[in-house]
Every structure is written in structure tokens, then in C-alpha cells.
MOPAC internal coordinates of N, CA, C and O (Angstrom, degrees):
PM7 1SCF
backbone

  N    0.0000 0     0.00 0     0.00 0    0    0    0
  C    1.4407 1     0.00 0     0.00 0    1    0    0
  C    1.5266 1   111.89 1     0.00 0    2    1    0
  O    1.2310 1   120.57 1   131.82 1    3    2    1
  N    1.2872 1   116.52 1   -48.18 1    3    2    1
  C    1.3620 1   128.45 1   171.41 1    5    3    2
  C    1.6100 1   100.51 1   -42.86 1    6    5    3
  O    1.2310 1   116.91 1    88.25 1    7    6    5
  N    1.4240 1   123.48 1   -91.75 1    7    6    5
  C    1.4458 1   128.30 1  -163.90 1    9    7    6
  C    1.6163 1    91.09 1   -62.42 1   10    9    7
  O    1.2310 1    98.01 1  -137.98 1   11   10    9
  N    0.9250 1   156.89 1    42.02 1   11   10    9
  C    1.4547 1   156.65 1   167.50 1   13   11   10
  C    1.7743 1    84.53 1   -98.25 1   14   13   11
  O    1.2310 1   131.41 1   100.97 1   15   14   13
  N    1.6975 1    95.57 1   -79.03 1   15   14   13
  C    1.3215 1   131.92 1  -177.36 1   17   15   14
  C    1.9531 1   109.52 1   -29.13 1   18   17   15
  O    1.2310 1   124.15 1   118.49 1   19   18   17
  N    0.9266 1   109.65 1   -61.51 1   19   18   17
  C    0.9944 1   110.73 1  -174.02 1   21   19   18
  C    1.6804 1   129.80 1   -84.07 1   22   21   19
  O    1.2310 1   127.10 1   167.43 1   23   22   21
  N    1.4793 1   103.95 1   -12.57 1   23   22   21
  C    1.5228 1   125.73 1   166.98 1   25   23   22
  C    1.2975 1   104.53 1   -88.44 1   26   25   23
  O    1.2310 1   118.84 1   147.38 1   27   26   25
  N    1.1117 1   119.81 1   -32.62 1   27   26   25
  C    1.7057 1   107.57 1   170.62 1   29   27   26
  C    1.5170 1   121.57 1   -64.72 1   30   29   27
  O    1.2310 1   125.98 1   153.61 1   31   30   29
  N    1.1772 1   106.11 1   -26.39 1   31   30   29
  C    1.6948 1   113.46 1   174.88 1   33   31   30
  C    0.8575 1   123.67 1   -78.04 1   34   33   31
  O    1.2310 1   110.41 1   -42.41 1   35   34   33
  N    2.0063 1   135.62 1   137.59 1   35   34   33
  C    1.2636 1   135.41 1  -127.20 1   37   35   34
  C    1.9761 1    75.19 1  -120.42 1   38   37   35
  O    1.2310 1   115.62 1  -169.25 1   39   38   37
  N    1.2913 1   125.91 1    10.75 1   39   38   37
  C    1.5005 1   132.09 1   165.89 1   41   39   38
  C    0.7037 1    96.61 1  -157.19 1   42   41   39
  O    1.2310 1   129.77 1    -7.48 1   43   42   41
  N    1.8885 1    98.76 1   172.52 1   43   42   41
  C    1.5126 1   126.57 1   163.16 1   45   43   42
  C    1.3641 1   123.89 1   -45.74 1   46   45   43
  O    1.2310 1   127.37 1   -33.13 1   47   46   45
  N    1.4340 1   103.42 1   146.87 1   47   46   45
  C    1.6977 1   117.97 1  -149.06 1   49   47   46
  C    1.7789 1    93.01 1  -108.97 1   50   49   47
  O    1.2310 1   113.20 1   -50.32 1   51   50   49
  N    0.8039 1   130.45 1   129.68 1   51   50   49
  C    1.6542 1   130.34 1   170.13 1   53   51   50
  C    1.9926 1    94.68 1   -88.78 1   54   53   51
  O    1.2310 1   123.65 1   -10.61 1   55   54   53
  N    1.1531 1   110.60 1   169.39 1   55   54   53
  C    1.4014 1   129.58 1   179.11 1   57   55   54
  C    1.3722 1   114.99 1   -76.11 1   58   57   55
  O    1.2310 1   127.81 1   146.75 1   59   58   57
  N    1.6390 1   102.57 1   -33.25 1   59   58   57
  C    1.2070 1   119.05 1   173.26 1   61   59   58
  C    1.4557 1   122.41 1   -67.23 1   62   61   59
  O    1.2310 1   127.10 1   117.56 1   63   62   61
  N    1.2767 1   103.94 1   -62.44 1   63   62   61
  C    1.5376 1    90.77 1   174.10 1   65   63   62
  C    1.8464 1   119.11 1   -77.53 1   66   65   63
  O    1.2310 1   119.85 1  -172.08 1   67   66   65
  N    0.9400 1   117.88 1     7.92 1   67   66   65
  C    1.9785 1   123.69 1   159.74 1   69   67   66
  C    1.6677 1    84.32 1   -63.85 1   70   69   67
  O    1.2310 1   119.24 1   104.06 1   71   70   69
  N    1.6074 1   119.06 1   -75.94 1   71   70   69
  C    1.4982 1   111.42 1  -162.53 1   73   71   70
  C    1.4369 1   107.52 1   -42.91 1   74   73   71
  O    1.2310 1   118.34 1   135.26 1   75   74   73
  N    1.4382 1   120.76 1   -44.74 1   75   74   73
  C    1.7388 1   100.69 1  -160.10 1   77   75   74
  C    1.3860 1    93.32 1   -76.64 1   78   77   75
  O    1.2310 1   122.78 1   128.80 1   79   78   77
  N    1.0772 1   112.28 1   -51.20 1   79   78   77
  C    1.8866 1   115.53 1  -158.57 1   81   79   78
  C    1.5260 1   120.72 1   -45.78 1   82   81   79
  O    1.2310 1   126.47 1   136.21 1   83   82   81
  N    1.5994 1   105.16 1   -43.79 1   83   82   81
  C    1.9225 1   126.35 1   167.29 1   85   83   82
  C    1.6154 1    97.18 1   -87.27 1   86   85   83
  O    1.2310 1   113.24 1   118.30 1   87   86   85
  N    1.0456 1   130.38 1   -61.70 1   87   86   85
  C    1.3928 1   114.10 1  -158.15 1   89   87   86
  C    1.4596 1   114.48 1   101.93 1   90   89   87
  O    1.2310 1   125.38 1  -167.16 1   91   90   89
  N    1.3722 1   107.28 1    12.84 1   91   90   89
  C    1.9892 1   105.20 1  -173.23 1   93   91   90
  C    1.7766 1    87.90 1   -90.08 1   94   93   91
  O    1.2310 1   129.99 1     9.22 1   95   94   93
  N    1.1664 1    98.34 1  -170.78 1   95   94   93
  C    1.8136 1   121.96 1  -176.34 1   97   95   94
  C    1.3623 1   108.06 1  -102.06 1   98   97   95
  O    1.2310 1   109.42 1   -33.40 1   99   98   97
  N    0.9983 1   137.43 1   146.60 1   99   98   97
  C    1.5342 1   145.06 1  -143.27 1  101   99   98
  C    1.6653 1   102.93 1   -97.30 1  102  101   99
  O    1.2310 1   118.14 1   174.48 1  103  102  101
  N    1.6307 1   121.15 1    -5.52 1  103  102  101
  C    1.5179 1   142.75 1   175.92 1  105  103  102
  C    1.9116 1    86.90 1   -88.53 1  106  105  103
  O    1.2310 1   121.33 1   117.89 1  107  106  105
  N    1.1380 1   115.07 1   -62.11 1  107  106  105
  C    1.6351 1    97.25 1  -174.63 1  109  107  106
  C    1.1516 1   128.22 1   -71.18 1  110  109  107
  O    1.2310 1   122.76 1   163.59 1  111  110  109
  N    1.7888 1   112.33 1   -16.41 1  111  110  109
  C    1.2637 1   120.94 1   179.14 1  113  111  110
  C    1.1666 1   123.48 1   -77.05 1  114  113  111
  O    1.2310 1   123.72 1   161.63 1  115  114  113
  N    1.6375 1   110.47 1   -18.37 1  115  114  113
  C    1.4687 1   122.81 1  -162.85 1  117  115  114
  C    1.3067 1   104.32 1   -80.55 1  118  117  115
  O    1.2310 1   126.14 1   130.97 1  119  118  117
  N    1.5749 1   105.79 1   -49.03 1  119  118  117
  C    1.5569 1   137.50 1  -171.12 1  121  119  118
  C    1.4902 1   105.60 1   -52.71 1  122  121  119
  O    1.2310 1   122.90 1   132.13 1  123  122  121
  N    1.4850 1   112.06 1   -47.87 1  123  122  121
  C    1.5494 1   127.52 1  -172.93 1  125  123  122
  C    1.7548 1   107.48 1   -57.93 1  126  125  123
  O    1.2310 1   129.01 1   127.99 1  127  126  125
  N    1.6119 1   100.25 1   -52.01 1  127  126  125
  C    1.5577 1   104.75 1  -162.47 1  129  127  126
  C    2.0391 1    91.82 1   -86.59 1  130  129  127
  O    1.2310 1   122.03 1   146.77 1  131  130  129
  N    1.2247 1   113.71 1   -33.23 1  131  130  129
  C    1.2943 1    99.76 1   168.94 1  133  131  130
  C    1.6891 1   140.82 1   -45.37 1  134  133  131
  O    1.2310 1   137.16 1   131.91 1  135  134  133
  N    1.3704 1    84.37 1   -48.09 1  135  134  133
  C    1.4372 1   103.50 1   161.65 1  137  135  134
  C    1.5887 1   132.17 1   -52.32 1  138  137  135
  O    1.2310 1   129.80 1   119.97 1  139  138  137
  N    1.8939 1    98.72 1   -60.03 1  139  138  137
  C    1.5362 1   112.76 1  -176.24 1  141  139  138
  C    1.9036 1   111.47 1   -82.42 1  142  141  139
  O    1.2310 1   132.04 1   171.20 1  143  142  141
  N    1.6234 1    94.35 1    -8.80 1  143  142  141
  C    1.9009 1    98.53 1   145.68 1  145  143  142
  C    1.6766 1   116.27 1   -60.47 1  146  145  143
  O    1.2310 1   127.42 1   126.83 1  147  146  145
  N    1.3026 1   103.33 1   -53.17 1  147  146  145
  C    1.6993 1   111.58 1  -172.59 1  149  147  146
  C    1.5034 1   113.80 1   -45.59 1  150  149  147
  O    1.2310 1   129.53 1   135.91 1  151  150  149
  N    1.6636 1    99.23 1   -44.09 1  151  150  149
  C    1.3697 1   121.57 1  -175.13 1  153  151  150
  C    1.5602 1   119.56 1   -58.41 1  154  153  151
  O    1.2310 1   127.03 1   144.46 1  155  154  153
  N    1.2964 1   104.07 1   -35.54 1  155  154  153
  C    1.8747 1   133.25 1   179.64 1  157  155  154
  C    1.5750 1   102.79 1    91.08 1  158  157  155
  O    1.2310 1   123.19 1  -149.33 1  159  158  157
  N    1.2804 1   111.50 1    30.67 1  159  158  157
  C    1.2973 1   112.50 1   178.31 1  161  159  158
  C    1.5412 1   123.08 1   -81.88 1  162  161  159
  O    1.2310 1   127.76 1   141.01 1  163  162  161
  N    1.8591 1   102.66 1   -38.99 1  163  162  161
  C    1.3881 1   101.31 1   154.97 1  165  163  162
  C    1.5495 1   111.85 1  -116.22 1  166  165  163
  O    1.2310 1   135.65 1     5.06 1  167  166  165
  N    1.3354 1    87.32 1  -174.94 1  167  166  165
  C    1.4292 1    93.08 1  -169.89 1  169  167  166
  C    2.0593 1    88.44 1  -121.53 1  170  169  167
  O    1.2310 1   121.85 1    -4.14 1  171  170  169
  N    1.1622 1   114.06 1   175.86 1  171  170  169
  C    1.7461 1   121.47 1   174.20 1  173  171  170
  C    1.6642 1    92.30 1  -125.18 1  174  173  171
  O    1.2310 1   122.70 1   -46.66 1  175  174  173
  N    1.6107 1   112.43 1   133.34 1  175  174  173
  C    1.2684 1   124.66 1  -172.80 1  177  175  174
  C    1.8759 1   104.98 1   -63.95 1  178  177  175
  O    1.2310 1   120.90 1   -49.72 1  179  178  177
  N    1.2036 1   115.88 1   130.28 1  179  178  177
  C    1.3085 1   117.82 1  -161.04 1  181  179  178
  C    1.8139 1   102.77 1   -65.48 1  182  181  179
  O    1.2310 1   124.86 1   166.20 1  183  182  181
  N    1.5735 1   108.28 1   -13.80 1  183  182  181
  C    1.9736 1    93.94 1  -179.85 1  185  183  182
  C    1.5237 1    94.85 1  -117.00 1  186  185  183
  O    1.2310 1   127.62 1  -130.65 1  187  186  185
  N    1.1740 1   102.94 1    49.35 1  187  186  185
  C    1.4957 1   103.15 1   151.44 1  189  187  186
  C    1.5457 1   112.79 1   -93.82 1  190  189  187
  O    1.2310 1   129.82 1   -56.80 1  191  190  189
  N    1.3849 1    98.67 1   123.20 1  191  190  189
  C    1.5980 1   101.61 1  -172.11 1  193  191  190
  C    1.8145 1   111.05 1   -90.83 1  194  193  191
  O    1.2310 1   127.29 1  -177.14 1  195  194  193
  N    1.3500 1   103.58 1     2.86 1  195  194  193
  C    1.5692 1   113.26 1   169.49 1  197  195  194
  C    1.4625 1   125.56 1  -121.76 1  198  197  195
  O    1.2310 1   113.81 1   -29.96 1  199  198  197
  N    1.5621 1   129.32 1   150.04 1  199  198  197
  C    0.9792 1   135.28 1  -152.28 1  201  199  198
  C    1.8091 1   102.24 1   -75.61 1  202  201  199
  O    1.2310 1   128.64 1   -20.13 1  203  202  201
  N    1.3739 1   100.96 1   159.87 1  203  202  201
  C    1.7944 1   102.27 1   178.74 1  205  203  202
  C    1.1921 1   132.39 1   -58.16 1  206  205  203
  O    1.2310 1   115.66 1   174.19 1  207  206  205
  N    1.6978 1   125.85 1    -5.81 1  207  206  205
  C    1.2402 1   103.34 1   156.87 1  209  207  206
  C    1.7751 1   108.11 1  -124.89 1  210  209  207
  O    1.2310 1   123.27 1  -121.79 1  211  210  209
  N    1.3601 1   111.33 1    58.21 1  211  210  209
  C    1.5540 1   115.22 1  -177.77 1  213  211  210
  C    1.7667 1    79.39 1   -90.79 1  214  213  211
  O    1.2310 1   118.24 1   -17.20 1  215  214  213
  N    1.0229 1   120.95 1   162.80 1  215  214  213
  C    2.2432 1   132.12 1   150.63 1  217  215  214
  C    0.9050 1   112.43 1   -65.28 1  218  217  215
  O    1.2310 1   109.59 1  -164.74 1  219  218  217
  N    1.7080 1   137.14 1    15.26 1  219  218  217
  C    1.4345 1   133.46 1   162.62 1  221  219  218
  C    1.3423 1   106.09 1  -112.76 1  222  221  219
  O    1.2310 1   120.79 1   177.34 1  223  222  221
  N    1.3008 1   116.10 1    -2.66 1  223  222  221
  C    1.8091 1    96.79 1  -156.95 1  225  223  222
  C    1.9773 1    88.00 1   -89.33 1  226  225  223
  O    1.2310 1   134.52 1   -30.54 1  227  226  225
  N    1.2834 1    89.53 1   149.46 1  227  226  225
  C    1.2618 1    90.08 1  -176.38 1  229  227  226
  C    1.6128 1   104.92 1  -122.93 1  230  229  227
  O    1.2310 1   119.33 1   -18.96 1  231  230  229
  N    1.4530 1   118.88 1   161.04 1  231  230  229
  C    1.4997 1   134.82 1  -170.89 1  233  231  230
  C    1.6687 1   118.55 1  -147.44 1  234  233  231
  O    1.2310 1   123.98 1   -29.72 1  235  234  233
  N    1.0741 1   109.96 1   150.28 1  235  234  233
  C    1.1607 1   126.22 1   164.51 1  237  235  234
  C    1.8728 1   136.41 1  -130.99 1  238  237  235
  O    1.2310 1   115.52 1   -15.62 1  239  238  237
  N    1.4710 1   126.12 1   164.38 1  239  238  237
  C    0.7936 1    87.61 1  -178.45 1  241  239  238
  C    1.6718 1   125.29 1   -92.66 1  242  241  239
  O    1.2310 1   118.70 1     8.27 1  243  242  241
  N    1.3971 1   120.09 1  -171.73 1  243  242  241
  C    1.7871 1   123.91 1  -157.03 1  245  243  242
  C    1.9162 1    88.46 1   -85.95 1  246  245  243
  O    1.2310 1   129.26 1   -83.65 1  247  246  245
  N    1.2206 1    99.76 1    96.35 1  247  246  245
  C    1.3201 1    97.97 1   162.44 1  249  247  246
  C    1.5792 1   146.26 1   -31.08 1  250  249  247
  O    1.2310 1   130.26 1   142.14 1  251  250  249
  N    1.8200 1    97.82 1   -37.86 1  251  250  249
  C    1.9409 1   106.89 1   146.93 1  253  251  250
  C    1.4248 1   121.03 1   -46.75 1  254  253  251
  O    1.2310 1   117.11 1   148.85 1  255  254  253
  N    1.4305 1   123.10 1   -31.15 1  255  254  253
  C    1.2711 1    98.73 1  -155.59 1  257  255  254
  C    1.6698 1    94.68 1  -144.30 1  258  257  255
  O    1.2310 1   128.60 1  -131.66 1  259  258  257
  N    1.6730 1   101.03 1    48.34 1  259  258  257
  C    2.0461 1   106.24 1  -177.25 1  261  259  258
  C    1.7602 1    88.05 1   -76.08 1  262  261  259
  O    1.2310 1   119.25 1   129.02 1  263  262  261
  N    1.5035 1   119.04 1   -50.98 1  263  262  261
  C    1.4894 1   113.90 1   174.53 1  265  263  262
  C    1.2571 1   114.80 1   -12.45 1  266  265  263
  O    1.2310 1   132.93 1    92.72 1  267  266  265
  N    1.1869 1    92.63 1   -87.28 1  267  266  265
  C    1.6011 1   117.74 1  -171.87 1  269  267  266
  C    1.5975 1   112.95 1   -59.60 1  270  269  267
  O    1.2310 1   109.31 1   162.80 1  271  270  269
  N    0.8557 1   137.64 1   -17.20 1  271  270  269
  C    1.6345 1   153.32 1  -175.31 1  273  271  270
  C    1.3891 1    87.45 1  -111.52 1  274  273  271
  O    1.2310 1    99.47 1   175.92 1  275  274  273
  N    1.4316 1   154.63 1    -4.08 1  275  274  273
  C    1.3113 1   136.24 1   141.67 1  277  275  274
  C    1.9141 1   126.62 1   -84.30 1  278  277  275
  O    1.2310 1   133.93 1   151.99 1  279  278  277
  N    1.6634 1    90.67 1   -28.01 1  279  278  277
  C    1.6226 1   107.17 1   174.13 1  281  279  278
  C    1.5170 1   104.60 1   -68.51 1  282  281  279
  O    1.2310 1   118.89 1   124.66 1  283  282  281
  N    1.2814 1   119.72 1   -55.34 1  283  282  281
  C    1.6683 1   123.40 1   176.07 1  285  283  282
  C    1.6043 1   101.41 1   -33.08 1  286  285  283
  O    1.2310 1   128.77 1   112.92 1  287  286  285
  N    1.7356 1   100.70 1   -67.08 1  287  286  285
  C    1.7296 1    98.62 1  -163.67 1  289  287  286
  C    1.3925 1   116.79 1   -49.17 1  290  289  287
  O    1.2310 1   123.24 1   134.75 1  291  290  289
  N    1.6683 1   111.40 1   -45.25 1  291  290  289
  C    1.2072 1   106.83 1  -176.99 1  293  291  290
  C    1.5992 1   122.79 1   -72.48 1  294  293  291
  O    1.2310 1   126.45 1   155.62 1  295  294  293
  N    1.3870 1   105.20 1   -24.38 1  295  294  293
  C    1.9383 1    94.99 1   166.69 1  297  295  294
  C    1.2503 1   112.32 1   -53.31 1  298  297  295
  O    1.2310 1   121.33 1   113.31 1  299  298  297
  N    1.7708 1   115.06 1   -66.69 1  299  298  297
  C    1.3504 1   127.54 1  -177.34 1  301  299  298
  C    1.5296 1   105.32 1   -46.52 1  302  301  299
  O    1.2310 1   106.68 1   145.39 1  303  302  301
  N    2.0757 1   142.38 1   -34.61 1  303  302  301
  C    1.4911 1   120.85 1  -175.18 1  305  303  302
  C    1.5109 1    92.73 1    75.42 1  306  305  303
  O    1.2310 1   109.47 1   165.25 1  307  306  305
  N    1.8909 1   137.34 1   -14.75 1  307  306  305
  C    1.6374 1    83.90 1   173.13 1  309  307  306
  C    1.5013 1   112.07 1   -94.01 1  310  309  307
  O    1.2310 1   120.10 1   180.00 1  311  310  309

């Protein structure tokens, strides 16, 4: 839902609006984009002056691999 969320956006995604927009808790949201950072799926906007799971840090996705981070979504349908 997260990388759904944030590949649909024509910009960078703050943490904050993932919470309002899905409605998850800012512990699963963190965990989600933390992770699909690990992955190199996103990237964290380089003038973010706060760490990746503050509700400001904002992300997008890794421009190498929007392809492939669009083929995923569409197997998976979410």
C-alpha cells in the first residue's frame, strides 16, 4: 500500500500525508518505507532536514527501478 501510495504521486510523499491518505499508524508506515529504502526502492528527498521516520521526511520513488516498481504493482492488483 505504501509503495502503491507513493508511486502514484507525481512528487515527493511526506510520512505525513501516507498516514492521512491510508490511515495506517506512523510505526507501520515507518517500518514499510524503511524497509522498501533497504530494498532501493525509495529514495528520502536529499533536503530533508529530518531523519526517515520523523512525519516530515519525505520520499520518492528510485527512478532506476519506477518500471519494475510498476510491474510488481500490477502483478500484485494493489
Amino acid at each position: 500500500m505504501v509503495l502503491k501510495y507513493i508511486r502514484s504521486s507525481p512528487h515527493r510523499v511526506s510520512i505525513r500525508s501516507i498516514l492521512d491518505g491510508l490511515g495506517i499508524s506512523i510505526e507501520e508506515t515507518a517500518a514499510n518505507i524503511l524497509e522498501l529504502k533497504k530494498m532501493g526502492m525509495l529514495k528520502q528527498d536529499s533536503r530533508d532536514r529530518v531523519p526517515a521516520n520523523h512525519p516530515d521526511a519525505t520520499f520518492y520513488t528510485n527512478p532506476d527501478l519506477r518500471s519494475t516498481i510498476n510491474r510488481i504493482l500490477n502483478y500484485l492488483k494493489i
